[in-house]
N, C-alpha and C positions, 0 to 999 in steps of 0.2 A: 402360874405364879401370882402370887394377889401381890397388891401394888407396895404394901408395907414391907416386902421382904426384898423389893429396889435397893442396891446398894447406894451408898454417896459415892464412893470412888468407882473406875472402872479402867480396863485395861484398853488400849487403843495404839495403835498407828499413825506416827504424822508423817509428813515428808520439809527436811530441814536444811533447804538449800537446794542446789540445781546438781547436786554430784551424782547422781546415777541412784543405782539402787544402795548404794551408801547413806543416801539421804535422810532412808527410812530408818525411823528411831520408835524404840516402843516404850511405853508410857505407862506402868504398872498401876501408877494410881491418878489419871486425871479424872476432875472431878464430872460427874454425873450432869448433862446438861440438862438445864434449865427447860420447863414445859410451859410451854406460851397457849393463851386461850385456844387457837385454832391449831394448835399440834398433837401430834400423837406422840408417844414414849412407845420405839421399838425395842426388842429385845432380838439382836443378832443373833440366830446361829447357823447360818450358811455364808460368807461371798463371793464370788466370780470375778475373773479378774480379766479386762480387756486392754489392746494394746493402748489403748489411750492413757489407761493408768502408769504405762511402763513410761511414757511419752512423759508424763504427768512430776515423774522423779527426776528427770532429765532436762527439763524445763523447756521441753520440744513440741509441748503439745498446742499445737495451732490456737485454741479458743481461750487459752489463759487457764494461771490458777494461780490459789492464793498464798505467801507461804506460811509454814508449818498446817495447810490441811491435813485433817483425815483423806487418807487417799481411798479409791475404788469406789464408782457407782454401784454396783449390783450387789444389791444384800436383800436378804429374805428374813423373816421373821416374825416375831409375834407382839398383838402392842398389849402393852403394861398398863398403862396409862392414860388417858385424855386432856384434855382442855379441856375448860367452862361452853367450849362457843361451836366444840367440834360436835358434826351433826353424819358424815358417813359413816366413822367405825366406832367400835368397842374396844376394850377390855377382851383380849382372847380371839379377835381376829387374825386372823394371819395376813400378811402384807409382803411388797415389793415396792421398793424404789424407784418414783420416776428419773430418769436421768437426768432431762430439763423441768427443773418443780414447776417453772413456767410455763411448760407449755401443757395447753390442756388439750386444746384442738387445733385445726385451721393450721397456717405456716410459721416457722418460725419467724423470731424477729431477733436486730441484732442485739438485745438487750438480753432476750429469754438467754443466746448462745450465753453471752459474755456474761452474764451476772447470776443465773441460775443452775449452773451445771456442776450436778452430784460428783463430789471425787477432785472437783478442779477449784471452783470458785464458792461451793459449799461443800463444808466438811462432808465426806461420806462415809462407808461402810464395815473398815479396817476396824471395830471399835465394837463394843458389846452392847453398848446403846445409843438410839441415838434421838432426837426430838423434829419430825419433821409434818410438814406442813400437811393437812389431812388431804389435801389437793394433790399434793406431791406423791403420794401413795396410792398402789394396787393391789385389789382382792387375786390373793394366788388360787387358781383354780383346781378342784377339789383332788383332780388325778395327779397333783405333783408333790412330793414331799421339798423339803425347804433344800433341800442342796439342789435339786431340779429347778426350783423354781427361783433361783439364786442369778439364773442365767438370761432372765428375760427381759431385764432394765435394759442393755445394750445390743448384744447381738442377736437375739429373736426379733426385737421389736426391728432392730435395722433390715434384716433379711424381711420382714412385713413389710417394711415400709417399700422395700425394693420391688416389692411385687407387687404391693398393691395401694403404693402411696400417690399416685399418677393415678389419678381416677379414670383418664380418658385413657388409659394404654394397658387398665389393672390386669392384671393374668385372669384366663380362661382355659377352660378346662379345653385339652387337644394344642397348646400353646406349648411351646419349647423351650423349657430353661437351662443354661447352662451355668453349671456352677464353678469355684476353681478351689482345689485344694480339700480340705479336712478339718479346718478350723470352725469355730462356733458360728459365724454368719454364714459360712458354706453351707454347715448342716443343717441349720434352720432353713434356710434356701430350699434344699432338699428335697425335706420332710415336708415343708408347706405347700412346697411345687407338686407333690405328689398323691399329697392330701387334694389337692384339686382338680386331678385327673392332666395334670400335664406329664409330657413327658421331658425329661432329663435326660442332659450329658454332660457329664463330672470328669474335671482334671485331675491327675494326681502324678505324683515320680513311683508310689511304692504299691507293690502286691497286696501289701498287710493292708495301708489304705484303700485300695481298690476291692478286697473284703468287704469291710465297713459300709463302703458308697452299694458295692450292688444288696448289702443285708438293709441296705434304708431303703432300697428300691431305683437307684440308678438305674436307668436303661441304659447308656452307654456310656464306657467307663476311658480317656483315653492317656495317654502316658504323654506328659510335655516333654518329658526326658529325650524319650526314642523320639517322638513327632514331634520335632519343631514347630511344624505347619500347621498345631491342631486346632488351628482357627478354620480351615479350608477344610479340613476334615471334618469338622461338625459341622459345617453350613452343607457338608455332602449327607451329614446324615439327616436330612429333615427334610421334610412333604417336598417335594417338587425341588430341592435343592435350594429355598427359597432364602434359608437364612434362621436364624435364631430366635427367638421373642423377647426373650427378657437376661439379659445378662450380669451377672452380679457380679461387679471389677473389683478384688482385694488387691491385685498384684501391683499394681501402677504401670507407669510408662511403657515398659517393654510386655507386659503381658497384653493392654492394650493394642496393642497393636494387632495381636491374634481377634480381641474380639470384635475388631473393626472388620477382619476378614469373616466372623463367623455371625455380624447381624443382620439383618433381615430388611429391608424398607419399612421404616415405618415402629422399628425394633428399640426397645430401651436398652441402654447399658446404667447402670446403676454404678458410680464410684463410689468405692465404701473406705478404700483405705492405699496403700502402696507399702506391701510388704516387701515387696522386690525392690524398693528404694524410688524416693522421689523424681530420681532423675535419670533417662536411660537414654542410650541409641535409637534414632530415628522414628522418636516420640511421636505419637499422632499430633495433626492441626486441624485448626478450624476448616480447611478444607476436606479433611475426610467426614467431618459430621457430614458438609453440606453435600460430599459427594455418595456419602453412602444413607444419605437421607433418612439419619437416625436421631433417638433423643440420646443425648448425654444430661445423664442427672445426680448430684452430689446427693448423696444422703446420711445425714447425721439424726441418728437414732430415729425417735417417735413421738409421737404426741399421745396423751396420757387415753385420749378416743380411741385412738388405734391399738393403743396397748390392751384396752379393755374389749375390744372385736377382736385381737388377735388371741386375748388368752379366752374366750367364749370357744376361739377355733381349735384350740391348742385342746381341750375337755373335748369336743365332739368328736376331731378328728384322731382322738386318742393319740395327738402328738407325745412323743416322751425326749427329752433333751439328751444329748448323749455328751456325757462327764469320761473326762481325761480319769483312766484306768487309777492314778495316783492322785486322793484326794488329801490336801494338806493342813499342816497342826498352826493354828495363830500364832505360835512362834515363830513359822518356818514360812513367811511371808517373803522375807529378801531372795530365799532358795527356788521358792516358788515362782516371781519375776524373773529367776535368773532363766530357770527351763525353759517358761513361757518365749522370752526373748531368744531363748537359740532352737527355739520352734519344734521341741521335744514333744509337744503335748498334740493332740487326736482331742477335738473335740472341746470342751471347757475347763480351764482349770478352776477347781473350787478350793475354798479354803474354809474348813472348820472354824468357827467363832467360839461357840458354846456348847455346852451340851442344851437339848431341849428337855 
């Protein structure tokens, strides 16, 4: 599209008030944002939607946001435009959204959380176009089309960073990772775990999902339904009984607990989220780190270095993102939260923007 054929108006998503997914209101004709020397003009047309954005409607989401945002970090698409001063992309690049525009490498800080994050405290994705910092932005790599590559602002770069964000604990190939569930950090988890020569063991309740894990390459698949115990049952199934390497915690409190029984000395758990709710029976303490001689480490997304190592790995290892079977229309954004939220979806839900 050449840059003259840019509309002035555009359609978009905000969030207007703290009611739920009631909040979200759509926007036929807001105007066209403004291109600053160092930004780019993307043209949307993929986004992915992760639970922080649902969090996001609900005014529950830990790190703030602003009101009437564009909601959702993860959008894919092509830039239109330039700034005077912008010196990485072009005109016809394809790009991704960093989640924190702040952060480029190195650790977070509490400024990048609080003042830079895509979908919360800057406008993000829901929206046809949008103006963002050439800094802020990633090259999608060449194997993924834009609804694939829609998914890697939050939960691929998170599942990266859980594996290999700990430089002195990073995963190694014959290392053991346990994953939980079906959802987009699980399968990134996965796929990268296995892209590396490790071996995996994946939770699940369902057959249909236990498909899925062994067609990504799961080596053992086990059911938390029937086996309560499946923390004890995976530390059985590994070299010498020894324990786990790398554990990626979506569930919170009570799932915890299992991976406390299935780590390893010396083993990370990676906290990524608490879909099983914040607060549970006979939650771990500080004395099971110190007694099971493991790291516990929060992780919130990635830094824009890691994203650009992860998606060079993402090309070699011929990783491919796996999208929820039902991809949805920019109308059907409230619809599309609502599934996400009662945990309908296998994998990423994506939502149509535009056509390309």
């Amino acid at each position: 599209m050449r840059v003259d054929t840019v509309p002035e108006t555009i359609r978009q998503w905000t969030v207007e008030g703290q009611r739920g997914f009631d909040s979200l209101q759509l926007n036929e004709a807001a105007p066209l944002p403004e291109l600053g020397d160092t930004e780019c003009l993307v043209h949307f047309y993929f986004a992915s939607l992760n639970y922080r954005d649902l969090l996001v409607t609900k005014g529950k989401y830990l790190f703030g946001s602003k009101d009437q945002v564009v909601p959702c970090s993860d959008g894919a698409g092509e830039i239109m435009a330039v700034g005077s001063k912008v010196k990485r992309f072009q005109p016809g690049d394809r790009v991704v959204t960093l989640l924190h525009q702040g952060h480029l490498s190195g650790s977070l800080t509490p400024t990048t959380i609080s003042t830079t994050g895509v979908g919360g405290t800057i406008d993000g994705c829901l929206r046809e176009y949008g103006a963002f910092s050439e800094q802020g932005l990633v090259a999608i790599p060449e194997s993924l089309n834009y609804a694939q590559a829609s998914t890697l602002p939050c939960a691929a770069i998170t599942a990266w960073n859980a594996l290999y964000g700990l430089e002195s604990r990073s995963l190694k190939p014959g290392d053991t990772v346990l994953t939980q569930g079906t959802g987009g950090v699980s399968l990134f988890a996965l796929q990268f775990a296995k892209a590396a020569g490790a071996t995996v063991i994946s939770t699940t309740s369902s057959e249909t999902k236990s498909q899925l894990l062994r067609s990504l390459g799961a080596d053992h698949i086990l059911n938390y339904r029937s086996d309560p115990n499946w923390g004890e049952t995976a530390r059985n199934l590994t070299p010498t009984r020894h324990g786990v390497t790398h554990i990626v915690e979506i569930g919170g409190p009570n799932t915890l607990v299992q991976s406390f029984k299935a780590i390893k000395i010396d083993g990370v758990i990676s906290v990524i989220g608490f879909l099983g709710g914040a607060v549970g029976k006979g939650a771990p303490s500080f004395l099971d780190v110190l007694g099971k001689v493991c790291t516990v480490r929060g992780v919130l997304a990635g830094s824009r270095q890691q994203m650009e190592d992860m998606t060079r790995a993402i090309e070699v290892g011929k990783v491919k993102p796996v999208i929820d079977e039902r991809v949805w229309d920019f109308e059907e954004v409230k619809e599309a939260m609502v599934y996400m939220w009662e945990q309908k979806h296998v994998g990423k839900v994506v939502i149509k923007i535009s056509d390309e």
